[in-house]
Every structure is written in C-alpha cells, then in structure tokens.
SEMIKE-401183 format. One record per residue (C-alpha): residue number from 1; z, y, x. Coordinates in steps of 0.001 Angstrom, whole numbers, always signed. Example, Ala and Ser with C-alpha at 12.3 -4.5 7.8 and 13.67 -1.06 7.14 Angstrom:
! SEMIKE-401183
@i:1, z:+7800, y:-4500, x:+12300
@i:2, z:+7140, y:-1060, x:+13670
This chain:
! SEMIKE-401183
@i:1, z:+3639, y:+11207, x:+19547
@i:2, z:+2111, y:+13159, x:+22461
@i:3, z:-1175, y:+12821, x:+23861
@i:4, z:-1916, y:+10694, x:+25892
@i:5, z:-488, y:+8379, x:+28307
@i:6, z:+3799, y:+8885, x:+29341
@i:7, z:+6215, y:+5788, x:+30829
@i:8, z:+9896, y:+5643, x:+30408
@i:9, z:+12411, y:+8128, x:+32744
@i:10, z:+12727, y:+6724, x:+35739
@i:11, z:+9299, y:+5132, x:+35690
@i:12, z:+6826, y:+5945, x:+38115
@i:13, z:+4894, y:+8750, x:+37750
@i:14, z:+2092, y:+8366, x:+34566
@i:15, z:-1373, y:+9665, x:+34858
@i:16, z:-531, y:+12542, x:+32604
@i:17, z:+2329, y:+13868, x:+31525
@i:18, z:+3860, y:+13907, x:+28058
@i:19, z:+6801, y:+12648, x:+25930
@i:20, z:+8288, y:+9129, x:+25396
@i:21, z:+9835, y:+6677, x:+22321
@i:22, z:+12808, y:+6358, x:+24645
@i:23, z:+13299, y:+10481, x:+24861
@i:24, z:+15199, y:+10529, x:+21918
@i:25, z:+18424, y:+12492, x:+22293
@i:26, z:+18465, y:+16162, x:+22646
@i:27, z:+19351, y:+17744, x:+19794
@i:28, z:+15925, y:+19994, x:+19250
@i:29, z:+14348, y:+16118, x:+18595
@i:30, z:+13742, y:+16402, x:+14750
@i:31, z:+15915, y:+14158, x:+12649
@i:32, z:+13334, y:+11139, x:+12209
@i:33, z:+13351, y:+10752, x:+16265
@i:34, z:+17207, y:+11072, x:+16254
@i:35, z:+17716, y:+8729, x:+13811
@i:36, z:+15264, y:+6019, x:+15316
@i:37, z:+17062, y:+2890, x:+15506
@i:38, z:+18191, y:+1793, x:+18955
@i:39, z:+18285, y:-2252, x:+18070
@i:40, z:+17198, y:-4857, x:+15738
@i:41, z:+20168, y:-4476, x:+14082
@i:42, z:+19825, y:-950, x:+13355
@i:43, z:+16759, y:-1645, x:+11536
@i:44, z:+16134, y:-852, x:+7608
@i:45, z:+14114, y:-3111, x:+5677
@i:46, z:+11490, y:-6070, x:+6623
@i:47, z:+14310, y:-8806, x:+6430
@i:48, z:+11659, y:-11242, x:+7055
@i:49, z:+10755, y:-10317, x:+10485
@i:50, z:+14235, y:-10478, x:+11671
@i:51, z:+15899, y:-13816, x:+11016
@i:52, z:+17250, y:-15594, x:+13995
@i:53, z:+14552, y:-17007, x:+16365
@i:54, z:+11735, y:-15229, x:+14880
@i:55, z:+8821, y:-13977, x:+17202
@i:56, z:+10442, y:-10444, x:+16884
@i:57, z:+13733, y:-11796, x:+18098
@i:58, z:+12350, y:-13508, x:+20941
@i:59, z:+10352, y:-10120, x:+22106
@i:60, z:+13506, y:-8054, x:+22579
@i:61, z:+16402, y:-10122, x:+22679
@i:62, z:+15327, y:-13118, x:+24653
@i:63, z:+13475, y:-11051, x:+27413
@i:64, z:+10292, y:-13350, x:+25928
@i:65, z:+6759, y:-11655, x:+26736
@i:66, z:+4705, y:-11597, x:+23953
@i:67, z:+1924, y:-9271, x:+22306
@i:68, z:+2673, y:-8229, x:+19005
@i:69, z:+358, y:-6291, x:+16379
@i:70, z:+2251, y:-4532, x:+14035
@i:71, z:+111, y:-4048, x:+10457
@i:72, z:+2403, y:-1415, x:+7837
@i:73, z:+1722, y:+1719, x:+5874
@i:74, z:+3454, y:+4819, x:+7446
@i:75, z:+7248, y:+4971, x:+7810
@i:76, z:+7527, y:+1486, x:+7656
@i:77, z:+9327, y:+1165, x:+11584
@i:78, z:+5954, y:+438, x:+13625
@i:79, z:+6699, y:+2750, x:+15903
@i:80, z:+10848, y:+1877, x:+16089
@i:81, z:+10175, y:-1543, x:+16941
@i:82, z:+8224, y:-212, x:+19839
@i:83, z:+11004, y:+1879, x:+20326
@i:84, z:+13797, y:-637, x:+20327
@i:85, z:+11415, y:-2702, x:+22772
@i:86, z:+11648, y:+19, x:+25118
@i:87, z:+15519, y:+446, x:+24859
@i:88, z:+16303, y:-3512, x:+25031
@i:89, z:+14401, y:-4938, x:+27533
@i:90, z:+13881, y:-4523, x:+31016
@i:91, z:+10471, y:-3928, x:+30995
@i:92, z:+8933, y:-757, x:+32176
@i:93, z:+7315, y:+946, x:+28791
@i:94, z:+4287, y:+2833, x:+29047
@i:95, z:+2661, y:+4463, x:+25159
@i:96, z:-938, y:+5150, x:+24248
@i:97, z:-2425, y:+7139, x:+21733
@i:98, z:-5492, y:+5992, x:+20297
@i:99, z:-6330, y:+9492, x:+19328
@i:100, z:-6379, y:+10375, x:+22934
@i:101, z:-6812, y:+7487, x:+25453
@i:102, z:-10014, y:+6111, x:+26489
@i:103, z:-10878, y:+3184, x:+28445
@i:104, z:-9859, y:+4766, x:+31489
@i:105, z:-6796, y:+5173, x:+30712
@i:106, z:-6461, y:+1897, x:+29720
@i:107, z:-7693, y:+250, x:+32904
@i:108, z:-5068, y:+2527, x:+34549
@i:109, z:-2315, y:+1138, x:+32903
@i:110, z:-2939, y:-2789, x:+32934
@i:111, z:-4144, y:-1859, x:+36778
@i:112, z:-650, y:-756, x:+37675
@i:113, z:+827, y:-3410, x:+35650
@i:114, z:-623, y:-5382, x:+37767
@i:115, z:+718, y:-4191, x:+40759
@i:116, z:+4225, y:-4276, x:+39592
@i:117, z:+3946, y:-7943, x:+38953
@i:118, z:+2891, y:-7977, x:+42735
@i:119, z:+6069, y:-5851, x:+44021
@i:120, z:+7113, y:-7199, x:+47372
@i:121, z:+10991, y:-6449, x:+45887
@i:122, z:+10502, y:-8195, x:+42748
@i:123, z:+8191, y:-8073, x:+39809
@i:124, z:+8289, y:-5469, x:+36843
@i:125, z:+6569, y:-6347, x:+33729
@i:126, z:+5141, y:-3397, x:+31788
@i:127, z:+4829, y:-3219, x:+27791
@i:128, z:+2127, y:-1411, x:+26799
@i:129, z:+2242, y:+161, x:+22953
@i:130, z:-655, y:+1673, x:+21209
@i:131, z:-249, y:+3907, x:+18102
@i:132, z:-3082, y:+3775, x:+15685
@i:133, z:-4977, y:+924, x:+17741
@i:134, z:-7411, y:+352, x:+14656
@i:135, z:-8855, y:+3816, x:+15928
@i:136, z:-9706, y:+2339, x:+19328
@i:137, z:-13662, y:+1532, x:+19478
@i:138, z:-14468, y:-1732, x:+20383
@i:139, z:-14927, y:-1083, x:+24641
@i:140, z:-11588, y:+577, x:+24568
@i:141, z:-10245, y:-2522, x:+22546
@i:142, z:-12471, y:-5073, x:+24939
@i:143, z:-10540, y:-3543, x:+27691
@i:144, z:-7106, y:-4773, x:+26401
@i:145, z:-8096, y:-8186, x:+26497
@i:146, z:-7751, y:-9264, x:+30741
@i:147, z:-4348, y:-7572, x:+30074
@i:148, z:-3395, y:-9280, x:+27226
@i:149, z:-4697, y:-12933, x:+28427
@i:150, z:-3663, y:-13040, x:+31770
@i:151, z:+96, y:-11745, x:+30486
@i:152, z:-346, y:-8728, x:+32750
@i:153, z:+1207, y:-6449, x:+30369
@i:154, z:+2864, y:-7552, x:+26753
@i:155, z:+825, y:-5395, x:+23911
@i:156, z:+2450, y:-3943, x:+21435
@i:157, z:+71, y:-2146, x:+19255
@i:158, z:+467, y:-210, x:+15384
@i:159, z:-1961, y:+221, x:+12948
@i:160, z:-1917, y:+1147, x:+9357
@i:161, z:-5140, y:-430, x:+8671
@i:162, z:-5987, y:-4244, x:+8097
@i:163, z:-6431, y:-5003, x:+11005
@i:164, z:-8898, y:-7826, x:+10386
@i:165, z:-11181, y:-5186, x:+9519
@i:166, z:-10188, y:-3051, x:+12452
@i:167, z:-9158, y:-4826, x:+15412
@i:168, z:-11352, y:-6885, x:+17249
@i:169, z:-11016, y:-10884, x:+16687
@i:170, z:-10736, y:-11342, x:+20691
@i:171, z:-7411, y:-9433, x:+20483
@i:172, z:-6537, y:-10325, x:+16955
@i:173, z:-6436, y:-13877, x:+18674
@i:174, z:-4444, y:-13126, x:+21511
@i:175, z:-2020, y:-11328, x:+19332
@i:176, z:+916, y:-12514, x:+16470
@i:177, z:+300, y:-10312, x:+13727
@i:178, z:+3688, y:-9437, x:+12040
@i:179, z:+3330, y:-7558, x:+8597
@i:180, z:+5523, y:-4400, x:+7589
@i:181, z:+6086, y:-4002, x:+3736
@i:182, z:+7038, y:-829, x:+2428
@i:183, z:+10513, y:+160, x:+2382
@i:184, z:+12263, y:-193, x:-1086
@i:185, z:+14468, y:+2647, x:-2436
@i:186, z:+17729, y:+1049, x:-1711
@i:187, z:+16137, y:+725, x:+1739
@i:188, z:+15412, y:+4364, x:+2268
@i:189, z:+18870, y:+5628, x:+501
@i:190, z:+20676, y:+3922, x:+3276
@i:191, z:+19019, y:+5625, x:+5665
@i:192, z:+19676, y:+8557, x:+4039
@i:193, z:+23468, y:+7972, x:+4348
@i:194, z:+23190, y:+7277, x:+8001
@i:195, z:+21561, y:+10310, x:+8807
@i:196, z:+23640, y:+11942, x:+6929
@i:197, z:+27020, y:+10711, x:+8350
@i:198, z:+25836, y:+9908, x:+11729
@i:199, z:+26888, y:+12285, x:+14599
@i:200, z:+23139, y:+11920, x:+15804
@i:201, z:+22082, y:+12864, x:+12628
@i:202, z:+23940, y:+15666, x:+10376
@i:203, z:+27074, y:+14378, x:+11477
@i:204, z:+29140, y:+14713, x:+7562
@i:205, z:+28334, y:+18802, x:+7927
@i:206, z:+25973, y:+18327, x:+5044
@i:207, z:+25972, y:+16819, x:+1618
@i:208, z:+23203, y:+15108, x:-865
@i:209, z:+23538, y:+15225, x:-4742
@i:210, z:+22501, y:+12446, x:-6835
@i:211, z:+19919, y:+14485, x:-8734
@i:212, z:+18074, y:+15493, x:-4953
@i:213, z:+18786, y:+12383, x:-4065
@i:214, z:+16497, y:+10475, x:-6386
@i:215, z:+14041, y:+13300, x:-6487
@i:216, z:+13669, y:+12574, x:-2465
@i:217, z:+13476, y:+8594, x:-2671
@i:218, z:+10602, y:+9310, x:-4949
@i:219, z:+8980, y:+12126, x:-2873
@i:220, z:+9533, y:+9294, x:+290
@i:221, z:+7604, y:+6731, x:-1601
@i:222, z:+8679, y:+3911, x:+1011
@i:223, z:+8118, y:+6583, x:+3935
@i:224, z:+11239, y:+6367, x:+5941
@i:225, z:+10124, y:+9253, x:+8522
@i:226, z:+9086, y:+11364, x:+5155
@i:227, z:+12544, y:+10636, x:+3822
@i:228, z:+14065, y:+11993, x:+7019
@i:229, z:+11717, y:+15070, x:+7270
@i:230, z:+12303, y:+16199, x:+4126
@i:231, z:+16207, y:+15842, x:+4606
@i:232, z:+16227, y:+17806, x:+7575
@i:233, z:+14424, y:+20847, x:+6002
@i:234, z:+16549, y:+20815, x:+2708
@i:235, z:+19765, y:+20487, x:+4996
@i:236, z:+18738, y:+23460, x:+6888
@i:237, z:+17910, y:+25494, x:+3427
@i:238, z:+21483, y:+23916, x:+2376
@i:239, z:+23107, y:+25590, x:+5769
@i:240, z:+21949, y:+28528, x:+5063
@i:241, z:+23010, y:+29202, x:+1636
@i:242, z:+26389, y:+27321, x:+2882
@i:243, z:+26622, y:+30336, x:+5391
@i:244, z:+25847, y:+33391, x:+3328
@i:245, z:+28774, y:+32238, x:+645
@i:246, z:+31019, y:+31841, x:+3216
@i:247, z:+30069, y:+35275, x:+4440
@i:248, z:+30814, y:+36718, x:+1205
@i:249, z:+33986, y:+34987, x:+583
@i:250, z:+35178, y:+36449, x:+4290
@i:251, z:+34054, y:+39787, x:+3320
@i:252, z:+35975, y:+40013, x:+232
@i:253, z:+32405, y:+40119, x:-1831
@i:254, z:+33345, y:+36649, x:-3838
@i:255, z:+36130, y:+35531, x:-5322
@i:256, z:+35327, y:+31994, x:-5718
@i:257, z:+35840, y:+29852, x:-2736
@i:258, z:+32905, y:+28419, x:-929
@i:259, z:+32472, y:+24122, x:-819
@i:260, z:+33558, y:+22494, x:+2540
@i:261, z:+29800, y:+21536, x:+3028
@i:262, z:+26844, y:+22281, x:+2802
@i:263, z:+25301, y:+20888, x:-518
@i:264, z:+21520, y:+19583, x:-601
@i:265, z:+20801, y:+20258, x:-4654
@i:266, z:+17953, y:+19946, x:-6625
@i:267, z:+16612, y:+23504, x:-6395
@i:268, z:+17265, y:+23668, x:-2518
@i:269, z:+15619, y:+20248, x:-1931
@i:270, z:+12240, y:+21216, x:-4349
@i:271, z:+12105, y:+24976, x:-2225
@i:272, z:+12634, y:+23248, x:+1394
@i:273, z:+9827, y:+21056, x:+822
@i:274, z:+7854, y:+22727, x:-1458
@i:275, z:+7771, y:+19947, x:-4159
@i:276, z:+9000, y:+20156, x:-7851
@i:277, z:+10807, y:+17718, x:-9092
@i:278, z:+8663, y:+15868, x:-12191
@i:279, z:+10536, y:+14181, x:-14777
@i:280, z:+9636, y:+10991, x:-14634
@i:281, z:+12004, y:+7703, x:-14687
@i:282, z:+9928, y:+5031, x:-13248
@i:283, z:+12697, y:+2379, x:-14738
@i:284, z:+12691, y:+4505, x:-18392
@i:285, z:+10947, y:+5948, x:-21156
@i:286, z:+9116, y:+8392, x:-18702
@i:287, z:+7819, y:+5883, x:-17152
@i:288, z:+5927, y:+4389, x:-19880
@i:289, z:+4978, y:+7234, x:-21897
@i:290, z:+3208, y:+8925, x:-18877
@i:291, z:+1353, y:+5728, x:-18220
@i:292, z:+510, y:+5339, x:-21877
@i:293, z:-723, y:+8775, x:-22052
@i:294, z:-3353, y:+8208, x:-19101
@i:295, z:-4586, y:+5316, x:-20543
@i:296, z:-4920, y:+7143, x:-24099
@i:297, z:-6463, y:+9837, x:-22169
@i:298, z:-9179, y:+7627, x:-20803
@i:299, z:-9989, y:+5942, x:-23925
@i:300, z:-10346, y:+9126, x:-26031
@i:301, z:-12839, y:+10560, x:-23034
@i:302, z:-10213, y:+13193, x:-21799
@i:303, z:-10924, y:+12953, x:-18199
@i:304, z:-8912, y:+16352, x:-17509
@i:305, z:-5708, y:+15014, x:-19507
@i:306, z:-6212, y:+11507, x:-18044
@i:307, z:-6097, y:+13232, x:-14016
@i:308, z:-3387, y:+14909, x:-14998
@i:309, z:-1358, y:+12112, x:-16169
@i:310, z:-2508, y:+10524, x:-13081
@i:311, z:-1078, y:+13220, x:-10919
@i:312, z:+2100, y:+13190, x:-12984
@i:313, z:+2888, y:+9215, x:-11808
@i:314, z:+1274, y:+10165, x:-8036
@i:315, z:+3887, y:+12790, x:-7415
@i:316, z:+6831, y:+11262, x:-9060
@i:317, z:+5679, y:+8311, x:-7061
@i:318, z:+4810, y:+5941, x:-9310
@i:319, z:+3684, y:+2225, x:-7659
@i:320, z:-396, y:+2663, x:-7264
@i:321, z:-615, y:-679, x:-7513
@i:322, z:+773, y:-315, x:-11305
@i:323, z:-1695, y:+2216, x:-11840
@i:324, z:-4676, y:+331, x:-10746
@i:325, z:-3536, y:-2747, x:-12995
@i:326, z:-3619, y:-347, x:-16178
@i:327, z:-6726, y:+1013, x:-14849
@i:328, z:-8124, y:-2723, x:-14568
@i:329, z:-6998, y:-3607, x:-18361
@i:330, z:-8468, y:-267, x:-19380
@i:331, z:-12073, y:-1002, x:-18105
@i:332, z:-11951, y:-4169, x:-20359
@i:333, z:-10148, y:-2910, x:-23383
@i:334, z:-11453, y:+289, x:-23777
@i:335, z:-15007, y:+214, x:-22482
@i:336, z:-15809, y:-3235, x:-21915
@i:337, z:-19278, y:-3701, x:-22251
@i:338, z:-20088, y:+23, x:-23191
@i:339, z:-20352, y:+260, x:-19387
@i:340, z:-19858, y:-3633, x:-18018
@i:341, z:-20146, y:-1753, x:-14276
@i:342, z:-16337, y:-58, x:-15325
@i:343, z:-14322, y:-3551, x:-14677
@i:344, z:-15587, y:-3116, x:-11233
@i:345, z:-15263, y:-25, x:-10164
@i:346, z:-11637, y:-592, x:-11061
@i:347, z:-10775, y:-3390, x:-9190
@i:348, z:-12490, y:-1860, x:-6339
@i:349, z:-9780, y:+251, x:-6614
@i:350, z:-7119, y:-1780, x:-6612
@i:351, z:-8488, y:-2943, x:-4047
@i:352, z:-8919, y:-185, x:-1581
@i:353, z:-5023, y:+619, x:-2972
@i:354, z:-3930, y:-2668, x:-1255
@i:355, z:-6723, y:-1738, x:+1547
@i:356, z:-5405, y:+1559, x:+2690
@i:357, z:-2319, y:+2504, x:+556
@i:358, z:-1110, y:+6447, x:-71
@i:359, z:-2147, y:+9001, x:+122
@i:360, z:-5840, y:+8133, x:+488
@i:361, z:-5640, y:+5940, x:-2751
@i:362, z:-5143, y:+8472, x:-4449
@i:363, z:-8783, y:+8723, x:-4116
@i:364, z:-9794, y:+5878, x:-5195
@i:365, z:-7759, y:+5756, x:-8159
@i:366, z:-8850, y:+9622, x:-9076
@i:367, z:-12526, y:+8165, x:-9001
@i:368, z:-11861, y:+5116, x:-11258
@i:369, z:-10292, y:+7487, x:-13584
@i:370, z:-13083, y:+9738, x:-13730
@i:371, z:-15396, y:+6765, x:-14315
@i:372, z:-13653, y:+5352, x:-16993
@i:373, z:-12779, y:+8354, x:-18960
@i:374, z:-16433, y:+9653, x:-19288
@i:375, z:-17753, y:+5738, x:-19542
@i:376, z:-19372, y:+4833, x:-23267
@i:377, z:-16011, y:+3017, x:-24759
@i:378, z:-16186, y:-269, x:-26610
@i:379, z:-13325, y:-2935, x:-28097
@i:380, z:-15775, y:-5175, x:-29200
@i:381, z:-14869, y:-7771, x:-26018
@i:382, z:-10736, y:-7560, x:-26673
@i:383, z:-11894, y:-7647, x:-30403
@i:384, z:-13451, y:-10703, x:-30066
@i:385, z:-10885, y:-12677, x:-28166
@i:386, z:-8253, y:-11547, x:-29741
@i:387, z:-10170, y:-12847, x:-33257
@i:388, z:-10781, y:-16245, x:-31347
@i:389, z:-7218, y:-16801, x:-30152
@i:390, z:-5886, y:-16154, x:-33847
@i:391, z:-8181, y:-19277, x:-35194
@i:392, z:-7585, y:-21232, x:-32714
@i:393, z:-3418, y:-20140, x:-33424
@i:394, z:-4125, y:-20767, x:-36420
@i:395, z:-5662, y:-24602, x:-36417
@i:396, z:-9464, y:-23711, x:-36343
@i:397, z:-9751, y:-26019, x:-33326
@i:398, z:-11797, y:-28938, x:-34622
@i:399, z:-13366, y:-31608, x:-32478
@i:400, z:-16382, y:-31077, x:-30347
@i:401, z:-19831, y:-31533, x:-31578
@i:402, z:-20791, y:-35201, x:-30542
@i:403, z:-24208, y:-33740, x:-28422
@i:404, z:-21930, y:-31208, x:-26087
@i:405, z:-19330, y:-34099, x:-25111
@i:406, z:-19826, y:-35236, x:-21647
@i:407, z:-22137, y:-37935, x:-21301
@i:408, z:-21504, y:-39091, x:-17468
@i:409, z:-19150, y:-41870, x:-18023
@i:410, z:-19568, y:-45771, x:-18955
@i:411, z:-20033, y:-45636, x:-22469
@i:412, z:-21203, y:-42867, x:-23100
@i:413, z:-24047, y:-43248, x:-25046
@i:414, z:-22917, y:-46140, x:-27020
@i:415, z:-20422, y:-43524, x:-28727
@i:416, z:-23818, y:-40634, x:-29330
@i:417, z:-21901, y:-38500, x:-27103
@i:418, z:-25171, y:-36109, x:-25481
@i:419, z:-27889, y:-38200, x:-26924
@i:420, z:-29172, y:-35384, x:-29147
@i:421, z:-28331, y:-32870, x:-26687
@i:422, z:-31084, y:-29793, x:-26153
@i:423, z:-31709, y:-28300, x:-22936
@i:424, z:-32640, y:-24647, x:-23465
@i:425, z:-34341, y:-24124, x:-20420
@i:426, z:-37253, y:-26086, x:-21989
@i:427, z:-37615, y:-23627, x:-24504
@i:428, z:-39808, y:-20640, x:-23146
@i:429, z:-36839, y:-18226, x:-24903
@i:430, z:-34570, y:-19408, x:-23152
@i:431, z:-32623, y:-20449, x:-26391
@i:432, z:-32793, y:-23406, x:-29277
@i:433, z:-31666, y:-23388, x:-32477
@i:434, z:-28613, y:-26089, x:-31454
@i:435, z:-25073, y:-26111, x:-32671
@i:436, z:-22604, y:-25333, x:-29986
@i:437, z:-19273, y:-24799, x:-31928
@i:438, z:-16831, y:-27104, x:-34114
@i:439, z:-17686, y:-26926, x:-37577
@i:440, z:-14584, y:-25170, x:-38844
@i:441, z:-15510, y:-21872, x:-36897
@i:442, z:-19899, y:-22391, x:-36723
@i:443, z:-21230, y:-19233, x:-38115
@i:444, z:-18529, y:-16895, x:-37480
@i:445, z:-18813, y:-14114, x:-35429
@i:446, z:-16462, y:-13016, x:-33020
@i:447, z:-18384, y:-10851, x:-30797
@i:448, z:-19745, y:-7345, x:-32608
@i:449, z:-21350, y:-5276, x:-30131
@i:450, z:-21404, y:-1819, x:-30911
@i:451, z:-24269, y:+550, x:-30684
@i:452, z:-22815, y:+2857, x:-27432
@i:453, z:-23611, y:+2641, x:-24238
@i:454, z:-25003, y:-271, x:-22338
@i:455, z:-23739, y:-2446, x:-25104
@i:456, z:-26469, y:-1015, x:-27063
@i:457, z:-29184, y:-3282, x:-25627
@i:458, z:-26460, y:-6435, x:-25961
@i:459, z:-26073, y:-5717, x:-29615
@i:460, z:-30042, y:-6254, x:-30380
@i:461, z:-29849, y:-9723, x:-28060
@i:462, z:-26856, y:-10881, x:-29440
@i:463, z:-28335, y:-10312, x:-33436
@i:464, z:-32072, y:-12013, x:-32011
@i:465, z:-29647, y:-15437, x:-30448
@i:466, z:-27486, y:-15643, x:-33491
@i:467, z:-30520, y:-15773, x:-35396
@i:468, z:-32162, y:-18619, x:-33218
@i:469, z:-28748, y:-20657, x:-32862
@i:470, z:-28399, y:-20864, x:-36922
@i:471, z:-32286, y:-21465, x:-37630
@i:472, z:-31823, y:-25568, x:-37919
@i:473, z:-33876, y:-26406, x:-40543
C-alpha cells in the first residue's frame, strides 16, 4: 500500500500521488500483487461469502452500491476483494490508508464524490476503500458517515481487528460486516500452484518439492500474501543455483546434466527466508509429543523448557487456539487452586488469541506460560472430581436427603421434603452442622487441599467446615 490517497488510471487527478490495487501488472510488482485475483472467481478460500446472491455478489457483479466492512487476520483477501471491486465495476476507485489519511483527506474524497454524482454528462459513483480502518480515530471515522448515509460513495473498509471494538457503532451500522476466516492449507497450496504455473506468476520456470512445500504452508500459517512472499524469494535463490549448474555443465566443469527447472528444496526455501524447518507433524506423533512436553514443562515448574516447547509449535505453526485450550486444562489440572487466579489468566489468553490472532498472540500465550509454569501447582481439584465421578460410576448415587429436596411445589411438606431444612446464614459462621450429601458417600472426602500456594489458606477452612458439617450430635 502507498501512502496516502491514489484513484484508478484514468481517474482524475488525486490529491497526492501514489500507487493503486488496480496497478498490478508490470513485472517489478512482487508476486503477491501479481497474483491478486482479478474476480470472484479467482478467489481462494471464504466459500461462504461467495454463494450466489450473497451481499458480496451483489457489490461487484450486480453493479449494487453497498458499504462493506471486511473483518480477517492478514492474508486472508481483504485487500483483493477491494481489488476485484476496482477491476469489476464501473465505479471510479479511490484507496486510503489509515496510517496516513486524516480527516482532510477524507472530506476530499466524499467531496468529489459528490461532484461526480452531479456530472452534467452523467454520474460516476466512487468506492472508497480504507486499509486498516480500525486505526482511524473516531473524527476521522465520524467523517465517513455523510458519505456512507447519503450513498455518496460505497465504503469498503479492512481491518484486522474486531471491529466492534474498533469501529465506531455509527458506521458499524451503516455497514454489512462480512467475516474472513483464515485460509486452510489446501487453500494456500492452490495458490501456490497458480503462482507457480501462471504466466503472471513464475510461469512453469520454477519448481516446488513436497518437503518445501509443507515446510512453507506451515511458515504461511493461513497468510496467503506470506505464502507468496516467501515463494518468490526461494524461487529467486532456486534461479540462481539453477543458473550456476547450468554454467558449469556449459563450461565443461560438470558432468551431470542440470534439471529443466529450477527446483525450490528444503535447504533453498529455509536460506531464502531465513527460517528452519522444525520437525513437527501437526497431524502425527510430533504433534503431540511437543504439546505434551509443554504441558509437562509447566507442571514440573520449567518455565525455560515450557517457552521453548511453546516456540517449537509457534514456528512450525501449530493452531494457537490448540495451545491456549491445553493452556486452559493446565491451569485447572496442574495448579488449580495453588494459584485459583491461573484459570484466568489463561482464558484471557485464549481470548486475546481469538481477539487479535498471530503474531501478537504469541504474547499472550508466552505470558500465560510464564504464569503457569512458576504458579504453586496443585491436583487436588481434578483429584477430587475425578474421585466423585468414579462413585457416582460406580452406584454411590443414593437419594437426596429429604431437608435439601425442593420444597416449592403442592405437597411439599406433606412428604418432609425442606421441613428440617437449616439456613446457614443464621448461623454467625456462616456454617451448621447439617447433612448435605446421600448417605452412601456422607463423610467422605473428595477434596484434599494441599499445603502450597494459595490453597494453603483453603486447606485450614476446608478441615474447620468438615468439622462443623459432621458435628450432629
């Protein structure tokens, strides 16, 4: 994207001067802008924003004005819809960056949108597309709105931020929200072969092997411009070595005969892009062993061994959202009520994953592994319910005491059900010696605090209310 504000060729003249979405041809344009998708049907993934007569559909093929906020993480084709808007209909297309614009710049644009719907030789209606509109402040995002309501323009604005945190409810309103979901593997591999094969792209001059090809679906991680960046660098690190043996082979220095193409491997793909490949099989044995090692890590207190298992499923691009679940499980399991605080600091990191995806998340799930790992560690709570569920498995269910059964119906009381019930707020502690469970489990203890942490203070309560409960003389 280039700063500021920049129309389609042809267009008239923008308030300053810069590239466009449409500009997508010469050859120096790196392989993600080559390869942008040109229609609807060019377009990889998010199935469920492209069925016939949906809003999307409407938009670009039926010439239908409409302002769209697109909500994705990175890669996901925010910016090629905009893209295909500007090649499909017959709209004049003008970009913003929110990095750059200001409300000025704004104003200009819905101004001379304005205009053009007043053309004495016939209208032009303008669509206007912000990148990154959640970084807009709320003035610059006020002064969408008259644009937006009165139709003078058709917004289409990206952000990779909720946006119901981030964009204004005014323009939220005024807007359909359509969703992006991360590109799947199979999604991103057959992009790969188009770029690959298409004469836009490397044009069959260049080819992938299986073992770089997996190693770059997980470096993409859903990221379909990553994906394409890091294909163009290895292809160019592939040319090169392509050229040097035929060089050798014409000048008699090597016997054996060099490959029609230029061959993306392993090696060239980790040195183009900088990135070892980790072994790590997110469908095998790798895939669980790494993840039961971080969670070993965390209950035995290693917080260095725990962040580096963590890094291991981060760079082989392990779901985060998998991570956070173990994490979740972990703060119960393992530490419990050593440190009852633990079960939320790791939700709040699943979800600020679901919040604000990768890389940041990485983050947030670094933190909850810190916490965890150096948190006092208890089983007693899985302990318990795992004890509970076995009697009641086992046919230690018996029948309610008659004073706990509810005694709000017709009848009630003519059965005893609540007459001899005890309210313990009438005791001063708080607690009165009162028998709560069936008589085939009363006395037994399922709960044992231990004596580390914050479950320290629980352990003496627990020991002083078991003694209360059980005094019935």
């Amino acid at each position: 994207m280039s700063d500021g504000l920049f129309d389609l060729p042809g267009a008239p003249a923008p308030a300053r001067g810069g590239g466009s979405l449409a500009d997508t041809d010469h050859t120096a344009a790196p392989l993600a802008v080559r390869m942008r998708p040109r229609s609807l049907d060019e377009l990889v993934g998010q199935e469920h924003l492209l069925a016939p007569g949906s809003p999307l559909r409407r938009l670009v093929e039926g010439d239908q004005p409409m302002s769209l906020l697109l909500w994705g993480p990175p890669g996901t084709g925010k910016t090629t819809i905009a893209a295909v808007v500007s090649h499909q209909t017959n709209r004049k297309f003008v970009e913003l960056s929110a990095v750059t614009a200001g409300v000025k710049d704004v104003r200009q644009v819905i101004d001379g949108a304005r205009r053009d719907l007043a053309r004495p030789g016939g209208a032009v209606e303008t669509v206007l597309f912000i990148d990154e509109v959640h970084r807009f402040t709320k003035a610059q995002q006020d002064a969408l709105l008259p644009g937006v309501e009165n139709r003078w323009v058709t917004l289409v604005a990206a952000t990779t931020e909720n946006p119901f945190f981030s964009v204004i409810s005014p323009l939220l309103s005024r807007s359909l929200l359509l969703t992006l979901e991360s590109l799947t593997d199979d999604d991103i591999s057959s992009l790969l072969d188009r770029a690959l094969s298409d004469v836009r792209g490397l044009n069959d001059e260049v080819e992938l092997a299986p073992d770089a090809r997996d190693h770059l679906l997980r470096m993409a991680g859903g990221d379909a411009r990553r994906a394409l960046t890091y294909l163009e660098a290895a292809a160019g690190g592939a040319r090169a070595k392509h050229e040097q043996a035929v060089k050798y082979q014409e000048a008699g220095e090597d016997t054996e005969k060099a490959p029609e193409r230029a061959l993306i491997d392993l090696v060239t793909l980790e040195t183009a892009v900088d990135r070892a490949a980790v072994r790590y099989d997110r469908a095998g044995d790798q895939h669980y062993d790494v993840a039961s090692a971080l969670i070993k890590s965390i209950r035995g207190s290693d917080v260095d061994a725990a962040m580096h298992y963590l890094a291991r499923m981060i760079e082989a691009g392990e779901d985060p959202r998998f991570i956070a679940r173990r994490l979740v499980i972990s703060a119960s399991e393992d530490i419990g009520m050593g440190d009852p605080t633990a079960l939320g600091v790791a939700v709040a990191a699943a979800e600020a994953v679901q919040l604000i995806g990768m890389p940041e998340a990485r983050i947030n799930l670094a933190q909850a592994v810190v916490a965890l790992a150096l948190a006092p560690k208890s089983n007693a709570v899985i302990m318990a319910v795992d004890a509970a569920i076995a009697d009641v498995k086992a046919g230690k269910v018996g029948p309610v005491p008659p004073h706990l059964r509810d005694a709000h119906y017709s009848g009630a009381k003519k059965l005893g059900h609540g007459s001899s019930y005890q309210y313990s707020h009438d005791d001063p502690r708080g607690v009165l010696p009162q028998q709560y469970a069936p008589d085939v489990i009363d006395g037994t203890d399922y709960y044992n605090p231990t004596r580390r942490g914050g479950e320290a203070s629980y352990a003496d309560r627990v020991t002083a209310i078991r003694k209360i409960l059980r005094d019935r003389k």
